[in-house]
N, C-alpha and C positions, 0 to 999 in steps of 0.2 A: 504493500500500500504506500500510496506516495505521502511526503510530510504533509503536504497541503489535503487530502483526505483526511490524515490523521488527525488535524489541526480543526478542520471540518467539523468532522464526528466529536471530539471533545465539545464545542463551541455547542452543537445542539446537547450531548448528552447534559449540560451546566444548564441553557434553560431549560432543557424539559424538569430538568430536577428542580429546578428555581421553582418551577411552575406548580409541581406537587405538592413543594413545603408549604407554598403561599396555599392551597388548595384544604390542606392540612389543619391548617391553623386558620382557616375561614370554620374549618368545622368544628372548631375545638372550642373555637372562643364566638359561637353567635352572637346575633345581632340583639340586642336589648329589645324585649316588649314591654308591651304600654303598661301592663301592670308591674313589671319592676322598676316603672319610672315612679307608679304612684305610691310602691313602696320605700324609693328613695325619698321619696317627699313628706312621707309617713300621716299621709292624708287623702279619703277617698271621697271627693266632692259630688255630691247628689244634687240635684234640680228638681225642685219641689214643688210644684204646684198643686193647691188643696182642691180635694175632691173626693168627701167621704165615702164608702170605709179605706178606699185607697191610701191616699194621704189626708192628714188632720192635722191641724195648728195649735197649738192652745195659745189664744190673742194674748193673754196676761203673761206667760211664761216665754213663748215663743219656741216651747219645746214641738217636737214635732213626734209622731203615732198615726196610725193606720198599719195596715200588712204590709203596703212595700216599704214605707219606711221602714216598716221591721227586718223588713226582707235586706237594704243598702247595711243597716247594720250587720247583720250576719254576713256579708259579702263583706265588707272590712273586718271585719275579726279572722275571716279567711285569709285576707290579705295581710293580718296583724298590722294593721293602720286603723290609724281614726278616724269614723264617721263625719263629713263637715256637711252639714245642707243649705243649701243655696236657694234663698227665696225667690219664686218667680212665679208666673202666669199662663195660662194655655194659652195666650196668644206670642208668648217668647219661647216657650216649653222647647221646641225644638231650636230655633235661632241662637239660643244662647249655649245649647248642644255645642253646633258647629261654628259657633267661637270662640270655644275652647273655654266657656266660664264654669262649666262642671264636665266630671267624666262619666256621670252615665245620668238619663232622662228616668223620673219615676212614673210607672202605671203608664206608658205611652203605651195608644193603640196601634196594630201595625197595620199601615194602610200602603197601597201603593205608590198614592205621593208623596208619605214621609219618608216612602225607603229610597225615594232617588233622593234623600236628601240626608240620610243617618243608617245607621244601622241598626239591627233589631236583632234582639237575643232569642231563645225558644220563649215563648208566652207562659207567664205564670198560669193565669187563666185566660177565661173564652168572656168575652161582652155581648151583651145585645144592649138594645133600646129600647124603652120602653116610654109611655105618656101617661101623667099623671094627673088626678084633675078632682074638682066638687064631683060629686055624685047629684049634688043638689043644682047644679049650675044649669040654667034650661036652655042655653047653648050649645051643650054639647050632650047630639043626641044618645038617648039608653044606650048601654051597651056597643061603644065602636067594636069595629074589629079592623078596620085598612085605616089611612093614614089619609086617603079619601074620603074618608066619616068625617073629620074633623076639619078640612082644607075649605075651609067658607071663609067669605071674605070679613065676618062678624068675629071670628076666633084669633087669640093672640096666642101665641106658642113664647115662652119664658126658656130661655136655651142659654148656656153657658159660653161666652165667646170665645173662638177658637177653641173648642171642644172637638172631638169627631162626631158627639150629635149634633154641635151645630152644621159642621158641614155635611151629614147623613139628611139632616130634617131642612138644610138649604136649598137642597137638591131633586128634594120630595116635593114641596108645597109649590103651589103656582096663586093661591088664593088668598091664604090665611096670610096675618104678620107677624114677623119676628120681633119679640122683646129681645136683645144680647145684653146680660148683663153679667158681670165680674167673675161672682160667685155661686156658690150652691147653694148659699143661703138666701142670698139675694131672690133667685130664682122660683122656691120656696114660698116666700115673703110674698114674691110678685102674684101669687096662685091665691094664698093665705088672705092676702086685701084687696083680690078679683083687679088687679091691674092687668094680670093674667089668666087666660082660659085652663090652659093645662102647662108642664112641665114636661119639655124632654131633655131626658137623662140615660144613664145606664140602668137598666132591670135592677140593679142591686141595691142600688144609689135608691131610685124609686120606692121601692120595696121598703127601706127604712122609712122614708116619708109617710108612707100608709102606713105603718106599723106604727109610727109616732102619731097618726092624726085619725085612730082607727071609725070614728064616729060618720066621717065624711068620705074620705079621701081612699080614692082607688086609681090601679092604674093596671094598663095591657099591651099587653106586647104585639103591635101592629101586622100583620098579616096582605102582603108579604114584608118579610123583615125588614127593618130601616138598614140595619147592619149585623152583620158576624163575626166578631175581629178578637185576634189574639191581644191581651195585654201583657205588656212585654217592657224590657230595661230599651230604651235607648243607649244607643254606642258610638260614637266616631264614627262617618264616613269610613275614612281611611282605615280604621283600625284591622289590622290584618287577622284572620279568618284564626291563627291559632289562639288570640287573646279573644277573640268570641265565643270562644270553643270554652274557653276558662268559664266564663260567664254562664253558656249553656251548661256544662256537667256541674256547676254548683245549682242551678234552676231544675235540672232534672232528676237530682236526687230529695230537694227539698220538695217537689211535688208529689214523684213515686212513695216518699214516706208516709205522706199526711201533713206533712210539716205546713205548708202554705196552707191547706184548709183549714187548719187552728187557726194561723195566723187570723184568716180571715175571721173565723168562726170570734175567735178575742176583740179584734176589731167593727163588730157585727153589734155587741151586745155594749162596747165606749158607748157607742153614737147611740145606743137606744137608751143607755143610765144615765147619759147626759142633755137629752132633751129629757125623760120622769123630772128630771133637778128642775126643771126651768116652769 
């Protein structure tokens, strides 16, 4: 073989080896994921917007309760970090997502236009929609069953802004009009002092309302359905498929357990001891 062959062959045998150490040590030492960032930070920031049994506030304390709250806790004790919550609104709920002001959204529905815009864990539980209303109100005739019953142009629908019922029941109605306002209580209230016809909310949500106001107040789940949606963590766009995965096997064993139905089942009987008080 001549020197300049020899010289050759040496020249590749160097980078190919260069090429395998660097190859090496790309696999030894990966790339950082997003929850050892929030572990370095020793803090795991939720986005909270109230919406009973979900999330709950308590005004005088500012402490926060419902199942997913309960739920971001046990997901930072996972992560041996502290729980921080982040106060916000359904109409920022996801915006303040994807500007990086918390690291995961609480009780978001997954819909197809939130997913081009975040990401979605597996669903704690299933929602529907449900409408709530006087039984005595002579507007809203016996017994609805479609969402056609109620769509006259004499009916006020009391709906949570930037909710997924509002945009479920935005979409529905061509007749009736929209009250939007803040909160759940609000909405409630709107019903309570006939500023509003009926409430729409989630079946669950509802379901307290009539439980708290049993003399009067009923409510049904529309036919065909307003909506069917997983409720689920909100996540980073970006955030790559293994740190979701984190996410999903802690959601999929606290629901195979039982564990989230307590949660719920706990949170179910707060919001009904605390309107007895009232």
């Amino acid at each position: 073989m001549s020197l300049k062959l020899t010289n050759l062959a040496a020249r590749l045998f160097a980078v190919v080896a260069i090429g395998a150490a660097a190859v090496a040590a790309t696999a030894q030492t990966p790339a950082q994921g997003y929850w050892q960032g929030v572990q370095k930070a020793g803090v795991l920031r939720c986005g909270a917007a109230v919406a009973p049994p979900y999330v709950m506030r308590d005004p005088a304390t500012g402490e926060y309760s419902g199942f997913f709250a309960d739920l971001c806790r046990q997901f930072a004790d996972t992560l041996k970090v502290k729980p921080q919550f982040v106060d916000t609104n359904w109409d920022n709920i996801v915006a303040g997502l994807q500007s990086g002001k918390w690291d995961m959204s609480l009780a978001l529905n997954r819909t197809p236009a939130r997913a081009m815009a975040v990401n979605f864990s597996i669903p704690a539980m299933q929602y529907s929609i449900s409408l709530a209303y006087n039984k005595t109100n002579p507007k809203v005739q016996a017994n609805p069953r479609s969402v056609a019953d109620i769509d006259k142009p004499e009916i006020t629908l009391a709906v949570m802004s930037g909710t997924a019922a509002d945009k479920a029941i935005s979409a529905a109605i061509k007749k009736a009009k929209l009250l939007r306002l803040p909160s759940a209580d609000e909405t409630r209230l709107a019903v309570i002092s006939k500023r509003a016809d009926l409430v729409v909310d989630a079946a669950d949500t509802n379901l307290l309302f009539v439980q708290s106001n049993p003399d009067w107040a009923v409510a049904y789940n529309p036919s065909p359905a307003l909506a069917s949606q997983g409720v689920a963590f909100g996540l980073p766009l970006q955030m790559a498929a293994s740190d979701v995965a984190v996410v999903n096997i802690f959601l999929e064993e606290k629901v195979a357990t039982g564990e989230v139905d307590a949660l719920i089942h706990k949170s179910v009987d707060q919001v009904l001891k605390s309107v007895a008080k009232k």
